[in-house]
Every structure is written in C-alpha cells, then in structure tokens.
C-alpha positions in Angstrom: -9.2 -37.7 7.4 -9.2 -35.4 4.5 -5.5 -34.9 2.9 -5.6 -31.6 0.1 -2.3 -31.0 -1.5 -1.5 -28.2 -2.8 1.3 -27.2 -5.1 3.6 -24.9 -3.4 5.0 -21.6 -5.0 8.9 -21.8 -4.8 11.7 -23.4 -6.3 14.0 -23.4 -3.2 15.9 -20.6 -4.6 13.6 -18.0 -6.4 9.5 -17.8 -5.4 6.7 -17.8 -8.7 4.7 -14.7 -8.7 0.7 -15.8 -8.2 -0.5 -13.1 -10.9 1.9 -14.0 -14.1 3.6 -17.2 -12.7 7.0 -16.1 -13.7 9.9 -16.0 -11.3 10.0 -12.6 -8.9 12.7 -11.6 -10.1 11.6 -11.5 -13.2 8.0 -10.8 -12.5 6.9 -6.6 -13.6 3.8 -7.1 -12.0 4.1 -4.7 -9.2 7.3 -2.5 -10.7 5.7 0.1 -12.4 7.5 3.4 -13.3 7.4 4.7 -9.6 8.3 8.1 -9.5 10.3 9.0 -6.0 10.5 12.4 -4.6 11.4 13.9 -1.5 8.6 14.1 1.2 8.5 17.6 1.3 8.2 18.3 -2.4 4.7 17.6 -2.8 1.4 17.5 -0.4 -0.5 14.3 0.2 -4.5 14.6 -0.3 -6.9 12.7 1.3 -11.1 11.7 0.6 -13.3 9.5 2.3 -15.6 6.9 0.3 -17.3 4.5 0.5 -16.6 1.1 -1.0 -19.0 -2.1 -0.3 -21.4 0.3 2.0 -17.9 0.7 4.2 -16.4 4.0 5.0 -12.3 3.9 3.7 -10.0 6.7 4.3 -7.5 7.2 1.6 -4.4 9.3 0.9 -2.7 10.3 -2.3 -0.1 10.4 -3.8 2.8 9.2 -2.1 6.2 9.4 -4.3 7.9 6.9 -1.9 10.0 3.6 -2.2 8.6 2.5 1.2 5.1 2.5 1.0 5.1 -1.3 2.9 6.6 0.3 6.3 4.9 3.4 5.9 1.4 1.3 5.8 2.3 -0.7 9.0 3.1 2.0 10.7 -0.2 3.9 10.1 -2.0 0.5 10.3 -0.4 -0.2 13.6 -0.8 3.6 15.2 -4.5 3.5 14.0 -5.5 0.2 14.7 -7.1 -0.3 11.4 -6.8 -2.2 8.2 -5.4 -0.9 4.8 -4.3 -1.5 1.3 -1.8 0.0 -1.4 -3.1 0.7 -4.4 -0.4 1.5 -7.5 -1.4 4.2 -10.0 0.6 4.8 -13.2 4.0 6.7 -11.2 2.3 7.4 -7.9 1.2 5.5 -4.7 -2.6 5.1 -3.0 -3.1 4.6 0.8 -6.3 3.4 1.7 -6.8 2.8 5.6 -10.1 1.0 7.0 -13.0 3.5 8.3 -13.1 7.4 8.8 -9.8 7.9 10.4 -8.8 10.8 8.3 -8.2 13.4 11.3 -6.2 10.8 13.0 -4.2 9.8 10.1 -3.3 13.2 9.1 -1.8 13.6 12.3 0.1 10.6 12.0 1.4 11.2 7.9 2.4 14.2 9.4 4.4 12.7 12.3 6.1 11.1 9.2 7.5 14.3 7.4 5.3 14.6 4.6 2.9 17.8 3.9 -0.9 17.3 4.0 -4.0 18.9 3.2 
C-alpha cells in the first residue's frame, strides 16, 4: 500500500492561492479592474473557434460581478462544458462545442442584449 502525502492548502482560517501562494484575501490574482455595467447597456458578441481541433463557443464581453452563476447556469441549460476567461476590465464565456444558437437563446433568457 502506497501512502502520498500531500501538503494541504489552508491554514484553518484563510486558504493559500495555488498561483502566487499568498493568502486569498490577499491574493490579486483574479481581481482585476472589472468594469460592471448594467445588462442592458452594452451587447454581448459571440464567435466560434476552434481550439485543440475542438469547436468552442464563446461570448464577450460581459461587464458582470457574477460571471460564476451565470456560467452554471448556461453550462447546466446546455449540457456542456465551459470556462471564464478575464480580459483587462471585461469578462470571456467560452462554452464547449457549437452551441451558439442555443446559447444566444439562453444569454438572452438572462436579460442581456446579443448579437
């Protein structure tokens, strides 16, 4: 029998961020200068590409604080995968395969205006 140990990421109070290894609440990995706006202030685009000969559907920009919820949601409805990606002030989408049509439908479901 093959025991690995591995060291854990937490203090008990406050968890180590894997990129920079400082504490998360000090950790500016993932706070960039978001910009937030309402929903219907701007219009969310949307491409299809291919990355590692696979087809991913993505959607840009999003302006929101609750990208997370927003990608379980469509991830759930669509029965797909997906990522965020963070770009300078604004937020990237990218769901598994060509569900674009589908997608669209759903974004808009959410209140936002798309192309």
């Amino acid at each position: 029998m093959k025991v690995i140990l591995e060291p854990k990421f937490s203090d008990g109070i406050d968890t180590l961020c894997k990129k920079c290894g400082e504490l998360q609440s000090k950790c500016i990995c993932n706070k960039k200068n978001k910009k937030i706006l309402p929903n219907n202030e701007y219009k969310v685009k949307s491409s299809l590409k291919k990355v590692k000969n696979k087809l991913v559907s993505s959607f840009y920009p999003f302006y929101i604080d609750s990208e997370k919820e927003i990608l379980s949601t469509l991830k759930k409805k669509l029965g797909c995968g997906g990522s965020i990606e963070y770009i300078d002030d604004y937020i990237i989408i990218n769901l598994q395969g060509d569900v674009l049509e589908k997608a669209k439908i759903e974004i808009k479901k959410l209140g936002f205006n798309i192309n």
